[in-house]
C-alpha positions, -999 to 999 in steps of 0.1 A, spaced: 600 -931 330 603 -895 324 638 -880 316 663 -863 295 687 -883 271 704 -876 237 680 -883 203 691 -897 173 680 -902 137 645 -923 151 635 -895 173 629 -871 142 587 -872 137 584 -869 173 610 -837 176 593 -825 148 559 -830 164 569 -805 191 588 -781 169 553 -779 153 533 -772 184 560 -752 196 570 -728 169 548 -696 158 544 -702 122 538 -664 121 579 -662 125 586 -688 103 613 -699 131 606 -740 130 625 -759 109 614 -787 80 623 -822 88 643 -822 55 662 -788 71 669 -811 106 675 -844 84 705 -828 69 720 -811 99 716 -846 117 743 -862 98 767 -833 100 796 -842 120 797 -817 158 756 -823 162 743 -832 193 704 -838 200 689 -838 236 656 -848 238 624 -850 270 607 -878 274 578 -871 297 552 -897 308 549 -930 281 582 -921 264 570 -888 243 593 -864 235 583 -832 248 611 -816 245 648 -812 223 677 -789 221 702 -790 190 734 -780 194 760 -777 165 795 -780 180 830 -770 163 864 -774 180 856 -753 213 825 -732 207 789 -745 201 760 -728 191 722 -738 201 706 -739 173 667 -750 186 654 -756 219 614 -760 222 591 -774 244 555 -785 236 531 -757 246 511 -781 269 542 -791 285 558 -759 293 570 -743 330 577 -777 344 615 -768 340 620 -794 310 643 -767 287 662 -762 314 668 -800 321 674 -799 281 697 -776 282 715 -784 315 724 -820 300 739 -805 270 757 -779 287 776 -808 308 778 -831 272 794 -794 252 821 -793 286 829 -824 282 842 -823 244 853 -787 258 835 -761 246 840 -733 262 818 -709 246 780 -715 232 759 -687 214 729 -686 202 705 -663 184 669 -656 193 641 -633 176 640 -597 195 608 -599 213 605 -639 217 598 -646 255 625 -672 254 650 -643 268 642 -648 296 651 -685 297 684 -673 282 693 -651 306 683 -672 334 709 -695 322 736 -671 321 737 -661 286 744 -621 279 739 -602 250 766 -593 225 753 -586 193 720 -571 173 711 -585 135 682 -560 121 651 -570 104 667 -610 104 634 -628 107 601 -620 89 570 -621 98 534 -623 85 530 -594 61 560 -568 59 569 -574 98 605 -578 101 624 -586 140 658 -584 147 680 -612 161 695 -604 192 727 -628 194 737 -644 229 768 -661 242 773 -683 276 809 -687 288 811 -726 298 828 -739 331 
């Protein structure tokens, strides 16, 4: 069975497996496991993972949630997996889980450049803010972050 549902603690090699496959390591965007270990146990997290065919994740978003805003802190998708509309089931099911502890606002940040904006804006986020030279690159190549928010409900 193929679907969406939230990940825990036991989902952690597989999430990692597509943050891996899913990340540039040129941008030094993915995260360790230690890194997504300790943000697992914080209190406000919420994990939504793809399963696609034989129960492999192919697919998370983490949120980090505080009183009534949230911020999306990762979404990928494995490579070979991609534009089959999996983020956007991700996404969709934490949108509906952030409501119902009521959020009411999620940002996010995203490397300037990254062809995720498009994805972002599809989904109704806008642009409100600009963070020069935040991520590095190979060599001296420095991006800025281009910060995003979505208005919930």
């Amino acid at each position: 069975m193929t679907g969406v549902r939230l990940g825990s603690m036991s989902d952690l090699d597989a999430v990692m497996a597509v943050m891996e496959a899913a990340f540039d390591s040129q941008y030094g965007e993915a995260w360790t496991k230690a890194q997504l270990t300790s943000m697992m146990i914080m209190p406000g997290i919420l994990l939504i993972v793809h399963e696609g065919h034989e129960q492999m994740v192919d697919g998370f978003a983490l949120f980090s949630r505080v009183v009534d805003e949230a911020e999306l802190l990762l979404v990928a998708v494995d490579p070979v997996h991609r534009r089959q509309s999996i983020a956007d089931q991700i996404l969709g099911q934490g949108y509906v889980i952030l409501a119902e502890h009521g959020v009411k606002s999620l940002f996010l940040e995203v490397r300037d450049g990254n062809p995720a904006m498009n994805l972002y804006r599809v989904h109704g986020f806008e642009v409100i803010g600009r963070r020069p030279n935040y991520y590095h690159g190979g060599g001296s190549q420095s991006f800025d972050a281009i910060t995003l928010k979505k208005l919930m409900g």
